[in-house]
C-alpha positions, 0 to 999 in steps of 0.5 A, a space after each residue: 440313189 436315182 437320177 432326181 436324188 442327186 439331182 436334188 442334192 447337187 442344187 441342195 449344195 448349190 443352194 447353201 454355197 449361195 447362202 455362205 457367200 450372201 452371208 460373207 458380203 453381208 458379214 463384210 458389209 456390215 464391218 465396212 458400215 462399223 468402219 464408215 462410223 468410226 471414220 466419221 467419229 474420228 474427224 470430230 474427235 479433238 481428244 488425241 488419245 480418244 482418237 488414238 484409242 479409236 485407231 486401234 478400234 479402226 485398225 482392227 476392224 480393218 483386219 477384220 474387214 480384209 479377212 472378211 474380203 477373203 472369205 468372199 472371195 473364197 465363196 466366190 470361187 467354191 462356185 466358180 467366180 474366179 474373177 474378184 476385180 470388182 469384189 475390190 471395187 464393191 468393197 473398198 477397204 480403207 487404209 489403215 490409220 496412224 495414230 497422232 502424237 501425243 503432246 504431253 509437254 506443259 
């Protein structure tokens, strides 16, 4: 393989590294976005085993959201970022929630 071949192939790689960290934020992005929208529907949500149930549905996707994180950062050090102070401050992830008590007593 001449000089340009590998030349050629090492921004190939570079290139497809560039697109699996876009696609990590962009995947991370879009949970934190489904976390925004449950956050909110809970505050209205009067119903304690509707919000219960949408806590588990929000602590999932938490999980979701920190394994995602984690795959962002690995991307970012596949190319050489080895700093992820403000991947944390870029995508802040909520704290889990707890669910309400259940008052079944009348």
């Amino acid at each position: 393989m001449n000089r340009d071949g590998v030349d050629k192939t090492q921004e190939e790689i570079v290139e497809e590294m560039a697109k699996a960290l876009g696609h990590s934020g962009d995947l991370l992005e879009e949970i934190l976005a489904r976390l925004d929208a449950l956050d909110r529907k809970m505050e209205t949500t009067e119903d304690v085993y509707a919000y219960n149930a949408m806590v588990e549905e929000f602590n999932s996707l938490r999980r979701q959201a920190l394994s995602r994180r984690e795959m962002l950062m690995i991307h970012r050090e596949a190319i050489g970022v080895r700093k992820h102070r403000y991947v944390e401050i870029c995508y802040p992830i909520p704290d889990k929630k707890s669910k309400k008590p259940v008052n079944d007593h009348v």
